[in-house]
C-alpha atoms as an extended CHARMM CRD file, in Angstrom:
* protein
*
       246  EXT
         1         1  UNK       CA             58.1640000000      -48.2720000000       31.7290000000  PROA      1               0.0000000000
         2         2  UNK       CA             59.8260000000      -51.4750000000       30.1440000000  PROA      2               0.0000000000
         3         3  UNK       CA             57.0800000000      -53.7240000000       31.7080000000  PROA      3               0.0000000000
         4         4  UNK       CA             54.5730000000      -51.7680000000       30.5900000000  PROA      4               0.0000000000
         5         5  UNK       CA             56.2610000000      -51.2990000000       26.7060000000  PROA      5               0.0000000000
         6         6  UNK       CA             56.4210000000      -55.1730000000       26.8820000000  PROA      6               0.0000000000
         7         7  UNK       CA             52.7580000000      -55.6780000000       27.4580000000  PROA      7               0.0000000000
         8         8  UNK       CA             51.8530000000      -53.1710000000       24.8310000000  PROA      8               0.0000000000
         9         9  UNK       CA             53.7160000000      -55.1430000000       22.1110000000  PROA      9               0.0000000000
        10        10  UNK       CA             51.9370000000      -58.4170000000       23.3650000000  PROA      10              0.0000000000
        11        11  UNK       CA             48.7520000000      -58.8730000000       21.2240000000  PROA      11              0.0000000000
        12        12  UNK       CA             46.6360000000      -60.3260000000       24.1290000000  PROA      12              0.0000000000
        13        13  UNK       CA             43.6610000000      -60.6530000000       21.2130000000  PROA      13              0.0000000000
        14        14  UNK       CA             45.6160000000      -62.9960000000       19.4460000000  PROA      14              0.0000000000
        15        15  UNK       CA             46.6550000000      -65.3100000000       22.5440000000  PROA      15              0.0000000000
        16        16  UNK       CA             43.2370000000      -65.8260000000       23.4010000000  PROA      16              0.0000000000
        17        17  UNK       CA             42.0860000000      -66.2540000000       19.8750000000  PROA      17              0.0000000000
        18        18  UNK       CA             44.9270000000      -68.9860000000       19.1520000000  PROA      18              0.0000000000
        19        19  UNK       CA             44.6200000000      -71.0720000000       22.2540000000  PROA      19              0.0000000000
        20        20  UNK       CA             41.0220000000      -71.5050000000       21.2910000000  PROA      20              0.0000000000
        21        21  UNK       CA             41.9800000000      -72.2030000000       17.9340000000  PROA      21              0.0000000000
        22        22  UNK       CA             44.2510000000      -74.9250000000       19.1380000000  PROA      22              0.0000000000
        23        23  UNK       CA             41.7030000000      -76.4150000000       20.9170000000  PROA      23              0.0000000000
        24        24  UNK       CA             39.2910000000      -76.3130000000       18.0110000000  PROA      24              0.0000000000
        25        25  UNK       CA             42.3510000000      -77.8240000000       15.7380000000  PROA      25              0.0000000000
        26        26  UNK       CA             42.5400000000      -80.4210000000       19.0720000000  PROA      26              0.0000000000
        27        27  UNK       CA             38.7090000000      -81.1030000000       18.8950000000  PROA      27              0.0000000000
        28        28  UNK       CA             38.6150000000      -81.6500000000       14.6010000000  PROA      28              0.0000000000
        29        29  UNK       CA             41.5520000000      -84.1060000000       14.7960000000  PROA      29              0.0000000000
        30        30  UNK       CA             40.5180000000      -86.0730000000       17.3350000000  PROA      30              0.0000000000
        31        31  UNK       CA             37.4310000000      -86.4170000000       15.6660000000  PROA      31              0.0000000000
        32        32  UNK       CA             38.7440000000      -87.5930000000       12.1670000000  PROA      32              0.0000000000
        33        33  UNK       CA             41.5610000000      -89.5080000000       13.3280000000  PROA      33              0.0000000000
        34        34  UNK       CA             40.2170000000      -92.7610000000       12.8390000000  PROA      34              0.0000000000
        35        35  UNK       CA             37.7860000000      -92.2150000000       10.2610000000  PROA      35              0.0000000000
        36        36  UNK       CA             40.4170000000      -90.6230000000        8.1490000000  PROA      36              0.0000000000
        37        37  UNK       CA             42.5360000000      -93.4910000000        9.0840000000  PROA      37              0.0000000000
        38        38  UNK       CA             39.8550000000      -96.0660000000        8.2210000000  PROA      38              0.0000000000
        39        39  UNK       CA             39.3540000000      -94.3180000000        4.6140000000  PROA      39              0.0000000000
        40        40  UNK       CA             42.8890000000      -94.4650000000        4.0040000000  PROA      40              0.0000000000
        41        41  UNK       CA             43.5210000000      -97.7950000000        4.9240000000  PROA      41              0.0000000000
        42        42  UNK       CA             40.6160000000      -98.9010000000        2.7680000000  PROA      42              0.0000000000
        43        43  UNK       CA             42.3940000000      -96.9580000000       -0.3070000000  PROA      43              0.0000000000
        44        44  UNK       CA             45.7150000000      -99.0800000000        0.1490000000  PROA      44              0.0000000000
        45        45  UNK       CA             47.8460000000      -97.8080000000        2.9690000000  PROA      45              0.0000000000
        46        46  UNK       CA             49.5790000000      -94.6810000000        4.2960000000  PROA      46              0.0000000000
        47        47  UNK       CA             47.6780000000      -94.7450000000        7.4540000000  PROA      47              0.0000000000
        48        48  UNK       CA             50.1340000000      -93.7830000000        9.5370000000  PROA      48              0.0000000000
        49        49  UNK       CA             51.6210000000      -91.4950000000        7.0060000000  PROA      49              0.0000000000
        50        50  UNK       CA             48.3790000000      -89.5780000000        7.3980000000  PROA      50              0.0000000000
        51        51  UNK       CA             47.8680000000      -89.6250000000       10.7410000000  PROA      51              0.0000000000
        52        52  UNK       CA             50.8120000000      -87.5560000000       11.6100000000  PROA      52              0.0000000000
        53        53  UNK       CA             50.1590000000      -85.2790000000        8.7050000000  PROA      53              0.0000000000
        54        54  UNK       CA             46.5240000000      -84.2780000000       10.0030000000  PROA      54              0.0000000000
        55        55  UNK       CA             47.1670000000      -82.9530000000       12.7690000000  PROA      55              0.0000000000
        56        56  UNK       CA             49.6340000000      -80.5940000000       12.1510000000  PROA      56              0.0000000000
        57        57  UNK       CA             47.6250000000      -79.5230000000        8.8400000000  PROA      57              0.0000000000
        58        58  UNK       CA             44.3940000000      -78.7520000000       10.7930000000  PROA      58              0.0000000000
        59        59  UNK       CA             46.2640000000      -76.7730000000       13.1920000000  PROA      59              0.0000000000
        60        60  UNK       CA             47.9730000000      -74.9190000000       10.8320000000  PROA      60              0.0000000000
        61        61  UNK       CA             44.8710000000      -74.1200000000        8.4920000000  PROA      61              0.0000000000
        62        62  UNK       CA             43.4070000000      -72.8140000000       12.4100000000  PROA      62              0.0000000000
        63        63  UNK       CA             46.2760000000      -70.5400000000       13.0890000000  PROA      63              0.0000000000
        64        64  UNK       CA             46.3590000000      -68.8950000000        9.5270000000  PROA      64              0.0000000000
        65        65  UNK       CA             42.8310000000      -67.9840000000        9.8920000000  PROA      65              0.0000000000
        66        66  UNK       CA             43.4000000000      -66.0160000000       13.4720000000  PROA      66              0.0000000000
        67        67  UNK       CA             46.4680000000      -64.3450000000       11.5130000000  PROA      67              0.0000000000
        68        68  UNK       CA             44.5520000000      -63.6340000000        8.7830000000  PROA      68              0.0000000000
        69        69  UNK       CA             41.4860000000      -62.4840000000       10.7210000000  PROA      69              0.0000000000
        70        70  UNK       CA             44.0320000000      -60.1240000000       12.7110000000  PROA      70              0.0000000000
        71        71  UNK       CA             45.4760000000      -58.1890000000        9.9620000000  PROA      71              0.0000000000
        72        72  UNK       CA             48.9460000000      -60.2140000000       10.1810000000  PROA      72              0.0000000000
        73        73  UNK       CA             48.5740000000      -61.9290000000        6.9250000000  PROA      73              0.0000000000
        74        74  UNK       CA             49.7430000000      -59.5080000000        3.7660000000  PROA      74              0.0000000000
        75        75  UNK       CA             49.7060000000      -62.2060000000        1.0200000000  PROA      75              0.0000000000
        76        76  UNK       CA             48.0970000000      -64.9630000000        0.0680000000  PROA      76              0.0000000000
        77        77  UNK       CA             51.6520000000      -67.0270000000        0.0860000000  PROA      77              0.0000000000
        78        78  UNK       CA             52.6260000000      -66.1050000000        3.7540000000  PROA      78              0.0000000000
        79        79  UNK       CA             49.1240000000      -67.8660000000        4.5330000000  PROA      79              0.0000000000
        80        80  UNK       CA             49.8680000000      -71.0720000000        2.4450000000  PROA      80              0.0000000000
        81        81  UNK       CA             53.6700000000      -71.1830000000        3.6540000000  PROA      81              0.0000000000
        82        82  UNK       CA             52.5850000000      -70.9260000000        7.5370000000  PROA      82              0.0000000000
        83        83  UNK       CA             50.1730000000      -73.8370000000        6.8540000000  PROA      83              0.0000000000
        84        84  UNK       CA             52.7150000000      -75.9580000000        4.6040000000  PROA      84              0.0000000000
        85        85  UNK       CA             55.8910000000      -75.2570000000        7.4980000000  PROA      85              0.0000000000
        86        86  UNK       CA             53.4410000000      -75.8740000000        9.9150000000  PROA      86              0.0000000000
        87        87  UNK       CA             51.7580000000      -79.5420000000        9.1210000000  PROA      87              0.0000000000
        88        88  UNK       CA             55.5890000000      -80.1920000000        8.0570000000  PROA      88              0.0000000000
        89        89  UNK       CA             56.6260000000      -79.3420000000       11.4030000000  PROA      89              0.0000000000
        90        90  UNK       CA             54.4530000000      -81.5710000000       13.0180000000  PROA      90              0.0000000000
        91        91  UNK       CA             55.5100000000      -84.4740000000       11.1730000000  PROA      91              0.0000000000
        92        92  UNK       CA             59.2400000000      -83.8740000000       11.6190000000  PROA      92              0.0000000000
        93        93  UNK       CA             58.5520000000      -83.6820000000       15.5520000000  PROA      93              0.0000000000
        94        94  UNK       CA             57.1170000000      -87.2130000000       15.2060000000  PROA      94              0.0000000000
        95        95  UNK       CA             59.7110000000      -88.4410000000       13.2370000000  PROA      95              0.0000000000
        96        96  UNK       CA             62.7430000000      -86.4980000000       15.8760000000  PROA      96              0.0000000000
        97        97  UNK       CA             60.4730000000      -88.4730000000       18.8190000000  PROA      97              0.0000000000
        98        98  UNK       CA             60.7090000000      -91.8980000000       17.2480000000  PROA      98              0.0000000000
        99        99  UNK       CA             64.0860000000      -91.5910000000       16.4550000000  PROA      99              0.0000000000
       100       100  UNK       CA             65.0220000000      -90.4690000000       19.9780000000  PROA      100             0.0000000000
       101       101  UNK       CA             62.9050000000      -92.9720000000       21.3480000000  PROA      101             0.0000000000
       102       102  UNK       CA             64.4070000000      -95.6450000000       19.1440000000  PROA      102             0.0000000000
       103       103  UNK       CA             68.0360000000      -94.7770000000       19.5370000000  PROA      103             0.0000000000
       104       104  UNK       CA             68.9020000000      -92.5940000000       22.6470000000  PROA      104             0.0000000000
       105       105  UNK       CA             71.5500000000      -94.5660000000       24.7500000000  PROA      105             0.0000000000
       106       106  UNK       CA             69.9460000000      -93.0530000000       27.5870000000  PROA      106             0.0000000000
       107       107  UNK       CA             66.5240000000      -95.6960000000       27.0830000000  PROA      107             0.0000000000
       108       108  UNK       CA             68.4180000000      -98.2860000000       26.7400000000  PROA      108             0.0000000000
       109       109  UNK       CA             66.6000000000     -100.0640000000       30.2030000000  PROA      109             0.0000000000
       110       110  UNK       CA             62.9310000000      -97.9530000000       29.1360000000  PROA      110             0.0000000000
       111       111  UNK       CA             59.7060000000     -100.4180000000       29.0380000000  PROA      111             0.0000000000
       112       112  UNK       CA             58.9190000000     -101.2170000000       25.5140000000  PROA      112             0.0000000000
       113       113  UNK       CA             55.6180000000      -99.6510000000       23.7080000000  PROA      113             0.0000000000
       114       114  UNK       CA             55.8230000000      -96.6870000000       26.5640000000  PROA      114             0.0000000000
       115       115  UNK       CA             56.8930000000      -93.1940000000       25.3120000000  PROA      115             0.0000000000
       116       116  UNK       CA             59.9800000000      -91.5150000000       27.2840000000  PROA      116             0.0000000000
       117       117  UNK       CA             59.5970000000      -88.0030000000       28.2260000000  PROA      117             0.0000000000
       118       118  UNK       CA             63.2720000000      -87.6420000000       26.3550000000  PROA      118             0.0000000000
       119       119  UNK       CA             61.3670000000      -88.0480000000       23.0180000000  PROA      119             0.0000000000
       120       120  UNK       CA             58.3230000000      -86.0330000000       23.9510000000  PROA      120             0.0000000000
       121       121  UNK       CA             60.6270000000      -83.4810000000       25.2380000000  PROA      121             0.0000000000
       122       122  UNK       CA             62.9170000000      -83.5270000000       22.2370000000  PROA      122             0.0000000000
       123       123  UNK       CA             59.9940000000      -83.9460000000       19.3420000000  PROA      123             0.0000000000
       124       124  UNK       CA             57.9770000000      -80.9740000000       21.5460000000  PROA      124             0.0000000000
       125       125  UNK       CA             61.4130000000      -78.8640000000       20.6990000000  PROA      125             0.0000000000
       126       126  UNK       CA             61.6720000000      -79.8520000000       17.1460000000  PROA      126             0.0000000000
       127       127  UNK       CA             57.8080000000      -78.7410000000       16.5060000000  PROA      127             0.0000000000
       128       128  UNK       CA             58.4540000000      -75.5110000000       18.3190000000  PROA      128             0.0000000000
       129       129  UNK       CA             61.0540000000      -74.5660000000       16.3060000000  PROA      129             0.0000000000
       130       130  UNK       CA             59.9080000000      -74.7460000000       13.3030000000  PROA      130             0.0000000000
       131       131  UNK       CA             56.4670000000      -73.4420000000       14.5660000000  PROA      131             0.0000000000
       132       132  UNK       CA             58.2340000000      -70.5710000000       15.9090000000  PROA      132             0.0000000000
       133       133  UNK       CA             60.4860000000      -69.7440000000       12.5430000000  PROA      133             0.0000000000
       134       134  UNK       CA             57.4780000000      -70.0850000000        9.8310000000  PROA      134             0.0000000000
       135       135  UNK       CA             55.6730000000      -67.3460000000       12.0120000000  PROA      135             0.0000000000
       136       136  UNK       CA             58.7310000000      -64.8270000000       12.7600000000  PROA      136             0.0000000000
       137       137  UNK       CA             59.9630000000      -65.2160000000        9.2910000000  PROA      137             0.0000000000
       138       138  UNK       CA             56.7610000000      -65.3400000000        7.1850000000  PROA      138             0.0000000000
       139       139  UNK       CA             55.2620000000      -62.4460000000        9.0140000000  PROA      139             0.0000000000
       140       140  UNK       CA             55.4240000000      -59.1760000000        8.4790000000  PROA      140             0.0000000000
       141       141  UNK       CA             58.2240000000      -58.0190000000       11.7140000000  PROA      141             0.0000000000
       142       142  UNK       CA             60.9370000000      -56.3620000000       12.2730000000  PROA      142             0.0000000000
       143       143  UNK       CA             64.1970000000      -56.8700000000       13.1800000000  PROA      143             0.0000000000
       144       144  UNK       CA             67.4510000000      -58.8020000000       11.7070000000  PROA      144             0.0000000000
       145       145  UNK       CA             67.4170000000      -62.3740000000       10.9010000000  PROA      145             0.0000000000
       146       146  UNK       CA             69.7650000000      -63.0940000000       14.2280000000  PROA      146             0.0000000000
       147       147  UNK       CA             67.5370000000      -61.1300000000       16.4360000000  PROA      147             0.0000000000
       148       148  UNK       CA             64.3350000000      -63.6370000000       15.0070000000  PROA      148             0.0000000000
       149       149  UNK       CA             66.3560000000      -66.7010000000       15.0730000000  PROA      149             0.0000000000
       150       150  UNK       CA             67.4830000000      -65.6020000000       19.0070000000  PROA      150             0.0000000000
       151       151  UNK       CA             64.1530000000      -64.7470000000       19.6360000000  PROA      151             0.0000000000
       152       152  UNK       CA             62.9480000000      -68.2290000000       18.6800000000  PROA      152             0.0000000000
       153       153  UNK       CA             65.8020000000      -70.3160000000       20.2510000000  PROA      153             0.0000000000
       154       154  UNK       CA             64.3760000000      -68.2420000000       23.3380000000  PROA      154             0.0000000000
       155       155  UNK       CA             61.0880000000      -69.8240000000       23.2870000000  PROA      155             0.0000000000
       156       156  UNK       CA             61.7180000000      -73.0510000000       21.4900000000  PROA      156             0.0000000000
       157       157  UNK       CA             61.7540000000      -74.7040000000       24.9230000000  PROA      157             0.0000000000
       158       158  UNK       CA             58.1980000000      -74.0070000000       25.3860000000  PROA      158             0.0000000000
       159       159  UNK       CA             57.2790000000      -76.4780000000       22.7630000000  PROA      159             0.0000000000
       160       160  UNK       CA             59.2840000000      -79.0740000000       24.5640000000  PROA      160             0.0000000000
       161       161  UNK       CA             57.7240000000      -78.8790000000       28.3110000000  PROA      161             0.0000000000
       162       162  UNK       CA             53.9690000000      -78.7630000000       26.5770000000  PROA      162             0.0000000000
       163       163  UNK       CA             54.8120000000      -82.0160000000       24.8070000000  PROA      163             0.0000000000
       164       164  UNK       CA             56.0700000000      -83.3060000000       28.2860000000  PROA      164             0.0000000000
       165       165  UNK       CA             52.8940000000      -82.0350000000       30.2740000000  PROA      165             0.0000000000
       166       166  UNK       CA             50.2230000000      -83.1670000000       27.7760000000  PROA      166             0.0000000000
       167       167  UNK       CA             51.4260000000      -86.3400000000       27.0130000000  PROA      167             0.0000000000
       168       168  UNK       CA             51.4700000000      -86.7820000000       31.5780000000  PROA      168             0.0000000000
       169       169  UNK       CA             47.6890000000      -85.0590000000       31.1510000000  PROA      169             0.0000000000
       170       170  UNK       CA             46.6950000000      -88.0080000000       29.0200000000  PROA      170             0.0000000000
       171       171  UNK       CA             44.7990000000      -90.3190000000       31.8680000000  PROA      171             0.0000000000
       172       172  UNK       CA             42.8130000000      -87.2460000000       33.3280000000  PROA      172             0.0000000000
       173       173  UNK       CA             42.4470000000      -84.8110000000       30.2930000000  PROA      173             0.0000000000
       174       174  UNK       CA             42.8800000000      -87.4420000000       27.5230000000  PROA      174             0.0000000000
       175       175  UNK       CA             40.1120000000      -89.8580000000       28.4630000000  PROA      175             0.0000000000
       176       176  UNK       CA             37.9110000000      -86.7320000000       28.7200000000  PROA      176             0.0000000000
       177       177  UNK       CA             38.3660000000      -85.9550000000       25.3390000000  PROA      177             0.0000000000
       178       178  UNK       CA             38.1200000000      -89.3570000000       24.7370000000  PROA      178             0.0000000000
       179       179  UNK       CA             34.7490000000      -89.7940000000       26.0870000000  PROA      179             0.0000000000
       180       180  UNK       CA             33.0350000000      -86.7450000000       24.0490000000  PROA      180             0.0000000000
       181       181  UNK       CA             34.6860000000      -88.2100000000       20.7270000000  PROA      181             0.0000000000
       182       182  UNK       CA             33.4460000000      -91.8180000000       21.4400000000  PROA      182             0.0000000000
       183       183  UNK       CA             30.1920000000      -90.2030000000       22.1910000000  PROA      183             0.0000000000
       184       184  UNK       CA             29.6270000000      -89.2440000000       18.6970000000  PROA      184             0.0000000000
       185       185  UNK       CA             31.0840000000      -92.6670000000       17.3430000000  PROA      185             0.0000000000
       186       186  UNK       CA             33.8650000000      -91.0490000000       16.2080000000  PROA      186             0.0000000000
       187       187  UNK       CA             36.5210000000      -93.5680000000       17.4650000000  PROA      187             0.0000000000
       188       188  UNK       CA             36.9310000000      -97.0710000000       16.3270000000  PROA      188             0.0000000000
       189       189  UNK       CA             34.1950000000     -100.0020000000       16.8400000000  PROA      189             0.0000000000
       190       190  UNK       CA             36.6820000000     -102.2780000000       19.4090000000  PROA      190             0.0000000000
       191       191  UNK       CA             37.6260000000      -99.5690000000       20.8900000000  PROA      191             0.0000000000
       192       192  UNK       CA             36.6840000000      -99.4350000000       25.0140000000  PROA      192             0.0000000000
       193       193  UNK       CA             37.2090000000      -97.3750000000       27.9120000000  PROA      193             0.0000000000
       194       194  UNK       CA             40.3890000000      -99.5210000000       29.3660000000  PROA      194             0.0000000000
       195       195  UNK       CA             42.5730000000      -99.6390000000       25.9180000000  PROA      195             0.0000000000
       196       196  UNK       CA             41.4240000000      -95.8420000000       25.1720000000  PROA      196             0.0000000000
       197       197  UNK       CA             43.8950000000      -95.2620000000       28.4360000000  PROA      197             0.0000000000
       198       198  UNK       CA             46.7500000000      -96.1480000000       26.8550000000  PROA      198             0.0000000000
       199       199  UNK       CA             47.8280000000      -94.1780000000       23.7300000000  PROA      199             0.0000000000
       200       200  UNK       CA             44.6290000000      -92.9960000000       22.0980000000  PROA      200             0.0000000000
       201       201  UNK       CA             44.1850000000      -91.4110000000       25.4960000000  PROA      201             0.0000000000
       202       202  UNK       CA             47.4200000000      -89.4640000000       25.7070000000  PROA      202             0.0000000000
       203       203  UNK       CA             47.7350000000      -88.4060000000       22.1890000000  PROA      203             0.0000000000
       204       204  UNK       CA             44.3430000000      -86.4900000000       22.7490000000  PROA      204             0.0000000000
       205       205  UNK       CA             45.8810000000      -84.8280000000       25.2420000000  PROA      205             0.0000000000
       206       206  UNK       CA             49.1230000000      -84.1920000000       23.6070000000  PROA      206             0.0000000000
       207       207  UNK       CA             47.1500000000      -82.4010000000       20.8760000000  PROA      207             0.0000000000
       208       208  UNK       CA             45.4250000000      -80.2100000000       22.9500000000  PROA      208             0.0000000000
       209       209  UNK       CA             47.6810000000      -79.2500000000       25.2590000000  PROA      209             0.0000000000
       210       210  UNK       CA             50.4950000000      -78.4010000000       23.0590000000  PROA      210             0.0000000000
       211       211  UNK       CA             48.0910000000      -76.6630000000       19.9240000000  PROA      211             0.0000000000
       212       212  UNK       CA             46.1300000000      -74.5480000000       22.7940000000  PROA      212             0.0000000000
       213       213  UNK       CA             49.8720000000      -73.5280000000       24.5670000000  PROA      213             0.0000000000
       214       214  UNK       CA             51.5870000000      -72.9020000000       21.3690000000  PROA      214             0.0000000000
       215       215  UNK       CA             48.5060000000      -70.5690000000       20.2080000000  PROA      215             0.0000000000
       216       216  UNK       CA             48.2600000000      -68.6050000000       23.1060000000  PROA      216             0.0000000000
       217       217  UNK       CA             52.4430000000      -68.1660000000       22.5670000000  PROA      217             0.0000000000
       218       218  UNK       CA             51.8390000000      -66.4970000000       19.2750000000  PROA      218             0.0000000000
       219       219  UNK       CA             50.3220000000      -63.5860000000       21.1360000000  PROA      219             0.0000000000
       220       220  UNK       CA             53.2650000000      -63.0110000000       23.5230000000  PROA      220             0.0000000000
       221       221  UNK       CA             55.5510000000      -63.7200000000       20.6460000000  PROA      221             0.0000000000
       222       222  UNK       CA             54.5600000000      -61.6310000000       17.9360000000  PROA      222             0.0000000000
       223       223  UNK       CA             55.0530000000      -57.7120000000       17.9360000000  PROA      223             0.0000000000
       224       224  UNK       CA             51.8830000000      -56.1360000000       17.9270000000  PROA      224             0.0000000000
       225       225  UNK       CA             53.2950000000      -52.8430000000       17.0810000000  PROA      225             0.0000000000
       226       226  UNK       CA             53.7990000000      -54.8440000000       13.5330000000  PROA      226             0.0000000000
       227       227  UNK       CA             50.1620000000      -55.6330000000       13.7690000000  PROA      227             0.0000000000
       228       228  UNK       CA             48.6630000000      -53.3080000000       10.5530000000  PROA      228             0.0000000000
       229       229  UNK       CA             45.4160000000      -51.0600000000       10.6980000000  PROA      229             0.0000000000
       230       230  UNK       CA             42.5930000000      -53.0370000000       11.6680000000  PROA      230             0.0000000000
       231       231  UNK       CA             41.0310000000      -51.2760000000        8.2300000000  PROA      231             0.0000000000
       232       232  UNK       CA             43.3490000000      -52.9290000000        6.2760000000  PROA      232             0.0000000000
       233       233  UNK       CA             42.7240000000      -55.5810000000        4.1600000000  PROA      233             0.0000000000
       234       234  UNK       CA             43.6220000000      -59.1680000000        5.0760000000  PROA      234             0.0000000000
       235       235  UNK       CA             45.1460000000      -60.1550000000        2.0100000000  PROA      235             0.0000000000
       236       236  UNK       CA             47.0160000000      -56.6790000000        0.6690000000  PROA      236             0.0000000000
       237       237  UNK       CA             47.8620000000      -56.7750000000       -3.3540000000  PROA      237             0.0000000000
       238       238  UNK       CA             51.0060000000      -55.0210000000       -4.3450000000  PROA      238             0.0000000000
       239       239  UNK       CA             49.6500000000      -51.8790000000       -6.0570000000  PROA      239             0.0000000000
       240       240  UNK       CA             46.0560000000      -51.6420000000       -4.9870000000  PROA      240             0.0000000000
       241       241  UNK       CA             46.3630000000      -49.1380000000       -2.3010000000  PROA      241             0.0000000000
       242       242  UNK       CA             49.1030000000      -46.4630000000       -2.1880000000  PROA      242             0.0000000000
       243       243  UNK       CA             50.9720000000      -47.3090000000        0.4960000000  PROA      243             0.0000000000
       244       244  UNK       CA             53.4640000000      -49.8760000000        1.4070000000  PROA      244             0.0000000000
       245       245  UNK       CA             52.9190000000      -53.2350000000        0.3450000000  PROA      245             0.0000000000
       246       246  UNK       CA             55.4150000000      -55.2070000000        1.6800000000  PROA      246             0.0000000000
């Protein structure tokens, strides 16, 4: 009986719709990484300063529209905070992973220029997090703020293994991507096959794998009893229909 309570509340829909929403997110960054990098750096810097804000921000626009498309979304603000805590959460994880990477006593003997799974673990965490409190806190569930906030600390780790796994996934997965993007000339001009394998390569990955396991996550951790009426409008005004509005 508690098994089968515990796959009722899971929202299967939603799991399948956001892991291919995180791919998508995957797929649209990949592609306008280095365009949108080459059209900043032509308008006087920030480069890298918006390269770790797409990502996040595409992913986050992705996963707003499954909520939204569910019947999860009740006002327009819960949509724009989920994307804003979202592509913020991104860029923190990259910032926690550099700092780690930089300053862990533990790396001290690591090569230079390679990425320890430390960081990736740690800035995988971070991400998760903060993934994981915009969407129990912004939605519409139930529950006390310690039972969220336990809840999340539950499946924070999540976040930190998928950073580990897709950064490994980079040589195989990575350089697949990779391929399809440079395909469409989508990647820089000097860019070939053997430097694509080292970080280009493994960020792909990283995208993908962590956007596509976090989005199937959101249907295993949201309630889908709190799911409202599939009749229901997306965006619900206070006052416009008689019943709650909350």
């Amino acid at each position: 009986m508690v098994a089968q309570s515990n796959s009722q509340r899971r929202d299967w829909t939603l799991a399948l719709l956001g892991a291919t929403a995180g791919l998508v997110s995957a797929l649209m960054t990949m592609c306008v990484s280095y365009p949108f990098g080459h059209y900043a750096a032509s308008r006087g810097g920030f480069v890298d300063f918006c390269q770790i804000l797409v990502p996040g921000t595409v992913f986050a626009v992705m996963v707003s529209c499954c909520f939204a498309v569910l019947g999860y979304l009740h006002h327009v603000w819960r949509a724009i905070g989920i994307v804003l805590t979202l592509a913020l959460s991104y860029c923190l994880s990259v910032w926690v992973a550099t700092g780690v990477e930089l300053n862990s006593p533990f790396l001290s003997n690591s090569n230079p220029g390679n990425v320890s799974g430390q960081a990736l673990f740690v800035g995988g965490l971070v991400g998760a997090f903060f993934t994981l409190c915009a969407v129990s806190f912004l939605l519409s569930s139930g529950g006390s703020w310690q039972r969220r906030l336990a809840k999340v600390l539950c499946w924070t780790p999540l976040g930190g293994f998928l950073g580990v796994a897709g950064w490994a996934l980079g040589p195989v997965l990575g350089m697949a991507f990779w391929q399809v993007v440079h395909a469409m000339n989508l990647t820089g001009p000097t860019e070939t096959f053997r430097n694509a394998q080292g970080q280009t390569s493994h960020m792909y990955s990283l995208w993908a794998v962590w956007q596509m396991g976090m989005g199937f996550a959101f249907g295993l951790f949201v309630d889908r009893k709190r799911r409202p009426n599939a009749q229901a409008a997306v965006f619900q005004a206070p006052g416009i229909t008689g019943g709650d509005s909350r």
